[in-house]
C-alpha positions in Angstrom: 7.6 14.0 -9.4 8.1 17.7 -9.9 7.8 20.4 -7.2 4.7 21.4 -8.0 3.4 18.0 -7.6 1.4 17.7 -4.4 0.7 13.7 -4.1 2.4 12.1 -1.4 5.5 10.2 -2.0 4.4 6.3 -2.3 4.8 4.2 0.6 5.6 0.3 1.1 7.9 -1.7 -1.0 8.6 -0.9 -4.5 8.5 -3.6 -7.5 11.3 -3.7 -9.6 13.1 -5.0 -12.9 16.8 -5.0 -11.9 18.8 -4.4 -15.5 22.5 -3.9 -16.6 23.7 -0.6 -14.9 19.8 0.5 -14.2 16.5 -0.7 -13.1 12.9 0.1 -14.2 10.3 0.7 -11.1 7.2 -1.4 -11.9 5.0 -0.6 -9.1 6.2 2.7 -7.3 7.2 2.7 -3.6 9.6 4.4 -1.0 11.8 1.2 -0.9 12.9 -2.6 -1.6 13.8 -5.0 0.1 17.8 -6.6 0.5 17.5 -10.2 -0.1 20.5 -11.2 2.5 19.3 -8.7 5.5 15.2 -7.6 5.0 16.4 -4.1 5.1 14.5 -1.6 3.9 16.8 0.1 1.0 15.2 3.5 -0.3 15.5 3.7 -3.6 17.3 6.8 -4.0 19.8 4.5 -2.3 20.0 1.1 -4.3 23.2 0.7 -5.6 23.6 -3.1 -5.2 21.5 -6.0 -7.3 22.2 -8.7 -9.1 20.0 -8.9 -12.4 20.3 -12.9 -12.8 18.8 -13.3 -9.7 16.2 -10.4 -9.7 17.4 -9.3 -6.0 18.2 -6.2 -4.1 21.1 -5.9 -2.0 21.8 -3.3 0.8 25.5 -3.6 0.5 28.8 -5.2 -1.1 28.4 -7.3 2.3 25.3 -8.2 1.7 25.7 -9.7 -1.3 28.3 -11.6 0.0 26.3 -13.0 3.1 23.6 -13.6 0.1 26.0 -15.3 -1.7 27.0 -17.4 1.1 23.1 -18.5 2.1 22.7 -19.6 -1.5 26.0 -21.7 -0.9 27.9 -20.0 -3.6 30.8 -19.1 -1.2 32.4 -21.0 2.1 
């Protein structure tokens, strides 16, 4: 969106592809959803996914609680 642009910005969840080192925004929204927590991570803010398993995370600790629910760690 440029600055000239006057739609609002989309609200609700986002759909997206989660790649190597990027993802690709299928449907556009203001955020996604951390698959360990159910917080609400804006997507200027994603940092943390896991490509395999198509899922969000909100943080490196979330990942690991994730990891933990799927019993993948003890």
């Amino acid at each position: 969106m440029n600055r000239l642009d006057r739609r609002p910005p989309p609200n609700g969840a986002a759909e997206v592809d989660y790649l190597d080192g990027e993802y690709r925004v299928k449907k556009p929204g203001a955020f996604v959803l951390c698959a360990a927590t159910g917080a609400q991570i804006p997507l200027e803010r994603l940092t943390y996914w896991n490509v395999d398993r198509q899922e969000a995370y909100a943080s490196p600790d979330a990942k690991l609680l994730r990891l933990k629910q799927l019993g993948a760690l003890k």
